[in-house]
N, CA and C atoms as an extended XYZ file, in Angstrom:
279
Properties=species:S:1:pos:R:3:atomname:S:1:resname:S:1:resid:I:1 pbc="F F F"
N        -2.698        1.635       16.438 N   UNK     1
C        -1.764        1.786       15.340 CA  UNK     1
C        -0.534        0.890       15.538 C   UNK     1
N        -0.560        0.395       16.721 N   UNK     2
C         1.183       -0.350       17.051 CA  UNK     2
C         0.672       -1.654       16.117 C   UNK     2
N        -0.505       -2.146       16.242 N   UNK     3
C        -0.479       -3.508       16.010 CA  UNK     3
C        -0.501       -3.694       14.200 C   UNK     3
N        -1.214       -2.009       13.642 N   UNK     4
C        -0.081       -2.216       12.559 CA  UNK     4
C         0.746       -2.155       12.025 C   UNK     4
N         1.754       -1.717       12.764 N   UNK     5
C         3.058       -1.018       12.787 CA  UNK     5
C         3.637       -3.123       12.887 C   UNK     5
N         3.112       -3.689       13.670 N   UNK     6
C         3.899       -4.531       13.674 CA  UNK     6
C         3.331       -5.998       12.703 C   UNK     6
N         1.993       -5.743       12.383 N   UNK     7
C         1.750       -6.168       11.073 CA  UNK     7
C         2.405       -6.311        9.827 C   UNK     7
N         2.654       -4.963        9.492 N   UNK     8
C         3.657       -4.553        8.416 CA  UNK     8
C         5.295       -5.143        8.670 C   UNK     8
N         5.625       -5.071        9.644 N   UNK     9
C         6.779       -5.214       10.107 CA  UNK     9
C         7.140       -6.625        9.495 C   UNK     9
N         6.303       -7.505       10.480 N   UNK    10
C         6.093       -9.338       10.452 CA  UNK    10
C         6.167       -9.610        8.916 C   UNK    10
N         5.318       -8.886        7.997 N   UNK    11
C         5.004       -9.267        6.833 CA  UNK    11
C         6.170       -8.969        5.584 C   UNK    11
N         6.740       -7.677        6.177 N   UNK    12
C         7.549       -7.384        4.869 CA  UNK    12
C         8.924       -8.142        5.829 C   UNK    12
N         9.187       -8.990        6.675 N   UNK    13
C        10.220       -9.551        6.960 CA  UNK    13
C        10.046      -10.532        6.228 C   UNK    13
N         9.245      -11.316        5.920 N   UNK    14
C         9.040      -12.335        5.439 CA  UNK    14
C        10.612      -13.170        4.477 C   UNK    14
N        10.492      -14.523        4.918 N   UNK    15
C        11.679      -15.165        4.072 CA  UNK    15
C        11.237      -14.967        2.319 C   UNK    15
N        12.276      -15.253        1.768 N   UNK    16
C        12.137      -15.128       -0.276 CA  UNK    16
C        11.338      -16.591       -0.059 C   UNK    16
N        10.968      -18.010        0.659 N   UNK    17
C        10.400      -18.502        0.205 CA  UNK    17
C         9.203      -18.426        0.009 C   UNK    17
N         8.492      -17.439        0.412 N   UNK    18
C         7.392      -16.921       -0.069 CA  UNK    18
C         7.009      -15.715       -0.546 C   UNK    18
N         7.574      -15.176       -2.066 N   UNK    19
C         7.935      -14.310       -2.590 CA  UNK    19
C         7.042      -14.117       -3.062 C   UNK    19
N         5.260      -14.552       -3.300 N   UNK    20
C         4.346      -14.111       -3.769 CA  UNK    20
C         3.571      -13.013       -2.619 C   UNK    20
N         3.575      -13.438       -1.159 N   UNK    21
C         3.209      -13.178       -0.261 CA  UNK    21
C         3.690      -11.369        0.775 C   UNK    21
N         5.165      -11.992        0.216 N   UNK    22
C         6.204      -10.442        0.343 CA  UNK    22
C         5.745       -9.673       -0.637 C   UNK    22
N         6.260       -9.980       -1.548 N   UNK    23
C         5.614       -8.888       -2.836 CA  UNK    23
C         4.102       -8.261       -2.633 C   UNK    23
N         3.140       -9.198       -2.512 N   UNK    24
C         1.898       -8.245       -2.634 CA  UNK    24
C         2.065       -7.252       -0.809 C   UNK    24
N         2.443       -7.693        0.240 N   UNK    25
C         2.728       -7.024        1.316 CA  UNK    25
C         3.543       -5.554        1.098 C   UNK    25
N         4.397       -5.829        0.169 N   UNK    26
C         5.328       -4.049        0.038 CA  UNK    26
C         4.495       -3.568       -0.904 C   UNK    26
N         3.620       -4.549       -1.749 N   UNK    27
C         2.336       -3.285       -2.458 CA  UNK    27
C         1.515       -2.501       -1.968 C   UNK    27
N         1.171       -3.269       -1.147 N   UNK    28
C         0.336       -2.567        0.339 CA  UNK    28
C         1.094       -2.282        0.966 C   UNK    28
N         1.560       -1.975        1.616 N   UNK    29
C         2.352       -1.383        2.348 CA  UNK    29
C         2.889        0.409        1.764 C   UNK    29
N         3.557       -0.072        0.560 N   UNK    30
C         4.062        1.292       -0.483 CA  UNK    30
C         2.659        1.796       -0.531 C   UNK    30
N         1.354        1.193       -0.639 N   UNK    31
C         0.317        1.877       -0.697 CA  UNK    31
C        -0.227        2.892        0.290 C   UNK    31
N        -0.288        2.135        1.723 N   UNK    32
C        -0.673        2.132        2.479 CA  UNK    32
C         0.535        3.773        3.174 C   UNK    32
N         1.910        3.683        2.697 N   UNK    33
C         2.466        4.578        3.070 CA  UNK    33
C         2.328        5.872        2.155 C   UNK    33
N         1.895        6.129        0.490 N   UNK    34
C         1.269        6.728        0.354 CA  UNK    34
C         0.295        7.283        0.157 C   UNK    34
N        -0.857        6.507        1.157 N   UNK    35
C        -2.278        7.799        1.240 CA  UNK    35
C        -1.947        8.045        2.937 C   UNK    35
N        -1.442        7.273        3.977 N   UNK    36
C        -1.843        7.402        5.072 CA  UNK    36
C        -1.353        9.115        5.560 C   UNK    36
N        -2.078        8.980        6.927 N   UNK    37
C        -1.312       10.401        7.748 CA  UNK    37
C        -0.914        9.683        8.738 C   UNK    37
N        -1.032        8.665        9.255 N   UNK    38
C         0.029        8.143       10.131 CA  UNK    38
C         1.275        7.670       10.283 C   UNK    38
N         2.079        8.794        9.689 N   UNK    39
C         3.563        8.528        9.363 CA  UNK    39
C         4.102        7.606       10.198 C   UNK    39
N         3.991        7.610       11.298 N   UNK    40
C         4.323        6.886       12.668 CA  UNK    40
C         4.782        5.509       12.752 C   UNK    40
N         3.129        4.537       11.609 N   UNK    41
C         3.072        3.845       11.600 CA  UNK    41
C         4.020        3.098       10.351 C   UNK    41
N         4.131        3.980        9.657 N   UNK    42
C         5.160        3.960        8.041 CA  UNK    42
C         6.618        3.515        8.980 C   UNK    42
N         7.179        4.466        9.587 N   UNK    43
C         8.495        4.600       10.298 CA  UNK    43
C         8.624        3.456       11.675 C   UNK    43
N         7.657        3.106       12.279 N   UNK    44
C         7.572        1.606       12.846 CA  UNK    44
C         7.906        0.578       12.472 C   UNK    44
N         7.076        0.479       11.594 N   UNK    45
C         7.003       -0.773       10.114 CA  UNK    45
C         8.624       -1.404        9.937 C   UNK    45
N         9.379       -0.360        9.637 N   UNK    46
C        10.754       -1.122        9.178 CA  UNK    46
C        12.199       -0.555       10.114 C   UNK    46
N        11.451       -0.035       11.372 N   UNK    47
C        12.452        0.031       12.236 CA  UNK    47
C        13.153       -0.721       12.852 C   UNK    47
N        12.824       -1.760       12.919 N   UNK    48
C        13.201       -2.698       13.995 CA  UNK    48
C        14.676       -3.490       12.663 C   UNK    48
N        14.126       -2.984       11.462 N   UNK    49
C        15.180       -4.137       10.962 CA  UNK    49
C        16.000       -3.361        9.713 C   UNK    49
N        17.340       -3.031        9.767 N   UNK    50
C        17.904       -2.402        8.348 CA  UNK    50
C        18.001       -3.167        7.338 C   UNK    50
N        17.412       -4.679        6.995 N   UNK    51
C        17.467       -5.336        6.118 CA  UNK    51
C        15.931       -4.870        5.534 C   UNK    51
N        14.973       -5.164        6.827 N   UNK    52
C        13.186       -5.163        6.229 CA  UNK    52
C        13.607       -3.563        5.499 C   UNK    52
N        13.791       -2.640        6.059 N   UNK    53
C        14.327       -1.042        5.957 CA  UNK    53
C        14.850       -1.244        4.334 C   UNK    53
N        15.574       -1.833        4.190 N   UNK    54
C        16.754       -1.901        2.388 CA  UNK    54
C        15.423       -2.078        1.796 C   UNK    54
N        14.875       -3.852        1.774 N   UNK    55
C        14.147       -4.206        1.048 CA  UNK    55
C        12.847       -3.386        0.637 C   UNK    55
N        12.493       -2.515        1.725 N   UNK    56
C        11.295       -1.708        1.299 CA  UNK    56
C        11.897       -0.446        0.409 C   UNK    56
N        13.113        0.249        0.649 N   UNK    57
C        13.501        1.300       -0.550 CA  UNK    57
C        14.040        0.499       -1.390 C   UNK    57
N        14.280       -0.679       -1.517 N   UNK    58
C        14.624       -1.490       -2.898 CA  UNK    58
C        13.400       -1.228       -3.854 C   UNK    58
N        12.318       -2.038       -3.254 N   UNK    59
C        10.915       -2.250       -3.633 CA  UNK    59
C        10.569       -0.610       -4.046 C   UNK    59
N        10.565        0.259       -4.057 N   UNK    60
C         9.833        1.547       -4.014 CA  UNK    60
C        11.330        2.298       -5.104 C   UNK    60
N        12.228        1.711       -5.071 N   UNK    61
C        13.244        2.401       -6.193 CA  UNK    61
C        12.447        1.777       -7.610 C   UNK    61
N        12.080        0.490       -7.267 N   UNK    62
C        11.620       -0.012       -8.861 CA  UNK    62
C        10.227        0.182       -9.093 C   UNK    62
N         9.370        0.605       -8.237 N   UNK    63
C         8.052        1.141       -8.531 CA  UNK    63
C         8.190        2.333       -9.373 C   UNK    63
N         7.247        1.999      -10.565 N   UNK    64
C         7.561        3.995      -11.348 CA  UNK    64
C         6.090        4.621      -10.768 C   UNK    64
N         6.574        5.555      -11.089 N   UNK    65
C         5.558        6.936      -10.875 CA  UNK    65
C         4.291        6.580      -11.719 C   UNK    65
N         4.155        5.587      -12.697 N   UNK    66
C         3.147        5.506      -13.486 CA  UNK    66
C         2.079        4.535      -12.840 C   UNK    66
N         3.002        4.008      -12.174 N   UNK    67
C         1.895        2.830      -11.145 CA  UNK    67
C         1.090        3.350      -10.702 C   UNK    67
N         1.416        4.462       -9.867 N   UNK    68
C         1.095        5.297       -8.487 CA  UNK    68
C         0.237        5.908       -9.153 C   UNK    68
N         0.071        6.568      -10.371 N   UNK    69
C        -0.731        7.411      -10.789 CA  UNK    69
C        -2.243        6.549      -11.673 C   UNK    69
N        -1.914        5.388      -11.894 N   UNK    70
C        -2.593        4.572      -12.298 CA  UNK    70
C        -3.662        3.676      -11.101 C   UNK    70
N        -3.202        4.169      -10.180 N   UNK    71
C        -3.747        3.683       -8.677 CA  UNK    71
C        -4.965        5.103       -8.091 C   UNK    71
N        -4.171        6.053       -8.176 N   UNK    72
C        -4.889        7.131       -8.123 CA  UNK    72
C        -6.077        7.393       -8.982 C   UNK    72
N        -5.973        7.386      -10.566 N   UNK    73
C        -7.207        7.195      -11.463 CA  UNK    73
C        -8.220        6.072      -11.168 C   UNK    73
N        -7.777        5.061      -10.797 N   UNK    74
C        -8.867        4.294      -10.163 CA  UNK    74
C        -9.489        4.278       -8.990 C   UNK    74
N        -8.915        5.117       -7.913 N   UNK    75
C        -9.493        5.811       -6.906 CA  UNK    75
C       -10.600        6.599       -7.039 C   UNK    75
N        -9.620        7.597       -8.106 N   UNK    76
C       -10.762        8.936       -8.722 CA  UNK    76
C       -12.452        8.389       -9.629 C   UNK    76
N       -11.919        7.038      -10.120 N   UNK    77
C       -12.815        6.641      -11.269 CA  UNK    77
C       -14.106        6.052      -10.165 C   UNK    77
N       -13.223        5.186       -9.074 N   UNK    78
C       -14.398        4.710       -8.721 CA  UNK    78
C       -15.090        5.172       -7.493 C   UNK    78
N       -14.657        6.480       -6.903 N   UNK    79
C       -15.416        7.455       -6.375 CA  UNK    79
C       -16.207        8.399       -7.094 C   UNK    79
N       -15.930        8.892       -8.204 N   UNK    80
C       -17.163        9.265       -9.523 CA  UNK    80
C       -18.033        8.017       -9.726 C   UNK    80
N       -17.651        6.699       -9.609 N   UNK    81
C       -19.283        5.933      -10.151 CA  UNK    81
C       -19.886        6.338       -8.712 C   UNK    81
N       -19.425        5.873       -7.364 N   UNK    82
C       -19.787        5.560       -6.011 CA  UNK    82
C       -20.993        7.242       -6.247 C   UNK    82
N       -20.272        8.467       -6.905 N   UNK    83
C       -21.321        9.640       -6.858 CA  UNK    83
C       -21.865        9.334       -7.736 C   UNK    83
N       -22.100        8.904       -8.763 N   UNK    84
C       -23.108        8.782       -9.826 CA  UNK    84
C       -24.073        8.030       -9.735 C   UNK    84
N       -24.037        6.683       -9.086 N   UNK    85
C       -25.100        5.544       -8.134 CA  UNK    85
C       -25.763        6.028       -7.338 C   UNK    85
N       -24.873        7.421       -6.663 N   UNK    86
C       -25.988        7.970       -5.626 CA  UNK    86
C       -26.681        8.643       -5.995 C   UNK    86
N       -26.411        9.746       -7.359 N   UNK    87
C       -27.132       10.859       -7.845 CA  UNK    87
C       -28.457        9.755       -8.767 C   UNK    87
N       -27.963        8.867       -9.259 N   UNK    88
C       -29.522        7.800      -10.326 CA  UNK    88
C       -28.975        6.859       -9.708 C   UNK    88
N       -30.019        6.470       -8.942 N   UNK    89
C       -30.142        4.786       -8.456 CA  UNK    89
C       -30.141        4.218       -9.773 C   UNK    89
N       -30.700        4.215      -10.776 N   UNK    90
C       -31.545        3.394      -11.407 CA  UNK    90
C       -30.106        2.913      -13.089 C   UNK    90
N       -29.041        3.760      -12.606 N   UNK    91
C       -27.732        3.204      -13.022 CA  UNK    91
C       -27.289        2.494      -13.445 C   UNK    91
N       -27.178        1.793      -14.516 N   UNK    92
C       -26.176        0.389      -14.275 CA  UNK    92
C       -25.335        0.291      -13.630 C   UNK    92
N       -24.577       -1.114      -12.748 N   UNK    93
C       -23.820       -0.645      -11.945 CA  UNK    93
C       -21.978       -1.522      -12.920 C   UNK    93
């Protein structure tokens, strides 16, 4: 878990000149901090730095609740096909 603790870390430090690269990293990341149970690794992530630390509750003040839930339905959606492929092979997929 350290090495992704410091994965995350490396990535959401990242300079603004590569602001495509940061951005999708605090998507994952905001993701990654809400399904995991390894809080540990959440609270690693942006310890080392109170700037990486700002920028990730910056990032997560402007995320709405509709994202998150729109992330979740496609979880839900595509674990119902993943059971429905298994119940008829013969499925479209």
């Amino acid at each position: 878990m350290h090495l992704l603790s410091c994965l995350f870390s490396r990535l959401l430090s990242l300079d603004t000149d590569q602001s495509l690269l940061r951005h999708l990293s605090l998507e994952t990341f905001a993701g990654f901090a809400e399904l995991t149970t390894h809080e540990s690794v959440v609270a690693d992530s942006v310890a080392a730095s109170d700037r990486t630390r700002q920028t990730v509750v910056d990032f997560l003040s402007h995320v709405s609740v509709t994202y998150w839930q729109h992330v979740a339905n496609a979880v839900t959606h595509t674990h119902t096909h993943i059971r429905l492929m298994a119940l008829f092979p013969g499925l479209p997929g």
